[in-house]
C-alpha positions in Angstrom: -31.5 -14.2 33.5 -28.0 -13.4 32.8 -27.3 -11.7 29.8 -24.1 -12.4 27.7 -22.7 -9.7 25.4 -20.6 -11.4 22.1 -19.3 -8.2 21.5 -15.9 -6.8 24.0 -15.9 -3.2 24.5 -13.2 -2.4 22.1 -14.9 -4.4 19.4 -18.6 -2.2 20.0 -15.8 0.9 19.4 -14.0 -0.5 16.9 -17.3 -1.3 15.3 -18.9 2.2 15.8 -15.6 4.2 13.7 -16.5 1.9 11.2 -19.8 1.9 10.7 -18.9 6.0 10.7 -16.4 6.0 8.3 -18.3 3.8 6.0 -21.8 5.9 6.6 -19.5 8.7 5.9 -17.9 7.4 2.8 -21.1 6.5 1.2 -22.5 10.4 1.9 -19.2 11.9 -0.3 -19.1 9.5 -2.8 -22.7 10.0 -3.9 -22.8 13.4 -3.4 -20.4 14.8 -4.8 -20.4 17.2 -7.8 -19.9 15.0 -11.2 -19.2 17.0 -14.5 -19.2 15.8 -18.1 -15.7 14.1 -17.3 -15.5 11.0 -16.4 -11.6 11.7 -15.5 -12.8 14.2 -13.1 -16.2 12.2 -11.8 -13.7 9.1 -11.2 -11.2 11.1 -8.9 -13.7 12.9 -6.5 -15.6 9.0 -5.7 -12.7 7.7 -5.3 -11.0 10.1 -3.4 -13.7 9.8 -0.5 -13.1 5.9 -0.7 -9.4 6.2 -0.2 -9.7 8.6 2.9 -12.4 6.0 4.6 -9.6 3.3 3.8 -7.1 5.8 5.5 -9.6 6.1 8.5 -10.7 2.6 8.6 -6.7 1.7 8.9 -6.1 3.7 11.3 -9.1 2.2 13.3 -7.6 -0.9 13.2 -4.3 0.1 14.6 -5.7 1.3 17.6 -7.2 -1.9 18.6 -5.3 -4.9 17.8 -1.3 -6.2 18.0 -1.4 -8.2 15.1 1.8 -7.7 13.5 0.7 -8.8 9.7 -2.3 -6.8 10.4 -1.0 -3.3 12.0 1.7 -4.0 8.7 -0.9 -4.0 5.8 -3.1 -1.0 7.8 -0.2 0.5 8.1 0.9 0.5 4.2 -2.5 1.3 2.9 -2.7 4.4 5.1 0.9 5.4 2.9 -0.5 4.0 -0.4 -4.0 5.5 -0.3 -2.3 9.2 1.1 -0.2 8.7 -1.7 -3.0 8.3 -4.3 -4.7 10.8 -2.7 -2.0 13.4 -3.8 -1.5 12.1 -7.2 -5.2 12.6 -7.7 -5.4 16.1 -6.3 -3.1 17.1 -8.5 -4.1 16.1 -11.8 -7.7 17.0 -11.1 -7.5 20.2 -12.7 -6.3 18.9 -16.1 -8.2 15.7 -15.2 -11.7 18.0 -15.7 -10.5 19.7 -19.1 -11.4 16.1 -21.1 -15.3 15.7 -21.6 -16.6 12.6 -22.5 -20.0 12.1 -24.5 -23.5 11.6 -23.1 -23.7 7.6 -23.6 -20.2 7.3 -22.2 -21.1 9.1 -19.1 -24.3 7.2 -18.5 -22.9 4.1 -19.0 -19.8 4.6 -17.0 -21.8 6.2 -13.9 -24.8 3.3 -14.4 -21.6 0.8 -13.9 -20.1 2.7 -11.2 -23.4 3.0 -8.9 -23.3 -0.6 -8.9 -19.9 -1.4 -8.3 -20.4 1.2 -5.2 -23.8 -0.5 -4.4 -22.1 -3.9 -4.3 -18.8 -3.1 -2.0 -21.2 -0.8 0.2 -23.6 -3.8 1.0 -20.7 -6.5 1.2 -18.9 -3.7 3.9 -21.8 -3.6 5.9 -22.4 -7.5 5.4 -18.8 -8.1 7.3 -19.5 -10.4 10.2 -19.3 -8.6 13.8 -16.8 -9.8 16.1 -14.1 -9.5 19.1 -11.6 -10.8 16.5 -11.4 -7.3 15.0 -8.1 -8.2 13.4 -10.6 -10.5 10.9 -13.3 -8.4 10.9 -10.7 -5.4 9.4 -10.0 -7.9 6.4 -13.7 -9.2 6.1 -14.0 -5.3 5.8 -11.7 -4.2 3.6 -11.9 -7.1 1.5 -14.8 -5.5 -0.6 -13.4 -2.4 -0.5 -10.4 -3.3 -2.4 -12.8 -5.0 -5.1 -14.6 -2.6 -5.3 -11.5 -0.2 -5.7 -10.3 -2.3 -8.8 -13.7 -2.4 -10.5 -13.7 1.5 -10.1 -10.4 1.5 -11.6 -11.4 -0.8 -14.5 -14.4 0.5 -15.5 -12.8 4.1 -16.2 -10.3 2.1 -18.3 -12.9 1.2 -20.7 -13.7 5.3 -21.4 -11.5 7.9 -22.9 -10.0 9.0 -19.6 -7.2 12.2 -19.4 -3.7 10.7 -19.9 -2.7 11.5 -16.8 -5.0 9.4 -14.6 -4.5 6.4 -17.1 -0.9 5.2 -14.8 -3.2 5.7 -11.4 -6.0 4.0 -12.5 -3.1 1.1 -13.6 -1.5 1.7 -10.2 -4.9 1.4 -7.9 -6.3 -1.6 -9.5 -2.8 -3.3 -9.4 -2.3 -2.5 -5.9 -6.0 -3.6 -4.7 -5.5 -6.7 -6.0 -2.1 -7.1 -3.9 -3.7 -6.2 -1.1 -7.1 -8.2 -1.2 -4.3 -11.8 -1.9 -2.8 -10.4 1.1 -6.1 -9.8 3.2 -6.9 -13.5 1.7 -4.1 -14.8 2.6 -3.8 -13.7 6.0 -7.7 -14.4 6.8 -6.9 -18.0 5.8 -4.1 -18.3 8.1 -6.3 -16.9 10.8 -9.0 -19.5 10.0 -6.6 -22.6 10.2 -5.2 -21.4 13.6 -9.1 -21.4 15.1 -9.6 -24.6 13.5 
């Protein structure tokens, strides 16, 4: 009986950093040390979610040629390096806000699920040797689930300083999930 793979080697690798990163950015996001701030407990989650992004990019880029593609990894890896530094440096004054027991709970309670969600719908992403798709079936989620992040710290008293990078991420997840769309839909009519 012959046996027939569905998955190219590249793809089982491609699949594997994934799967890592992801495993990887669940472990620091719901580990990590959370205060009485929800300025501060907002920039350590979603500081591990912007390096898996970077990693994830970069994943992609190693394995496919499309040109739209290897262009969008290619800004999130800038945008999300870029958030990255603007969080790290307001943490410190980020921390100095505390925020009171109810608004803690609720804000966490709301954030576990948002992470819940875009964790399951990551690991949902169908497997295939058409990574370029399977990148944007990926990271489709994890743009949600960056907006809803940014959203729900919008509805607490957050540090003045994070208010314009919680603006900032939630505007530019939503540019890059139309793109991701966009692209995936173009992909789909070619195949059909």
């Amino acid at each position: 009986m012959i046996h027939t793979c569905l998955l190219n080697e590249d793809a089982k690798t491609y699949l594997c950093c994934f799967y890592q990163t992801l495993d990887g950015m669940v472990q620091e996001m719901t580990t990590t040390g959370l205060t009485q701030s929800i300025s501060h407990n907002f920039i350590v989650q979603m500081i591990p979610r912007h390096r898996a992004a970077i990693r994830m990019s970069n994943n992609i880029l190693r394995f496919t040629e499309h040109k739209a593609v290897r262009c969008l990894a290619q800004q999130i890896v800038k945008d999300e390096a870029q958030g990255i530094g603007q969080m790290e440096e307001i943490l410190p004054v980020c921390g100095r806000l505390t925020n009171a027991q109810a608004d803690l709970r609720l804000y966490q309670r709301r954030m576990e699920l948002i992470c819940r969600q875009m964790y399951a719908q990551m690991n949902a992403a169908p497997e295939s040797s058409a990574l370029a798709a399977v990148f944007l079936r990926e990271m489709l989620p994890h743009c949600r689930g960056a907006v809803l992040m940014a959203e729900n710290a919008l509805k607490y008293d957050v540090s003045a300083e994070l208010v314009p990078i919680l603006r900032a991420t939630a505007a530019q997840q939503r540019r890059n999930a139309a793109q991701m769309r966009t692209l995936l839909s173009r992909m789909e009519c070619r195949r059909g």
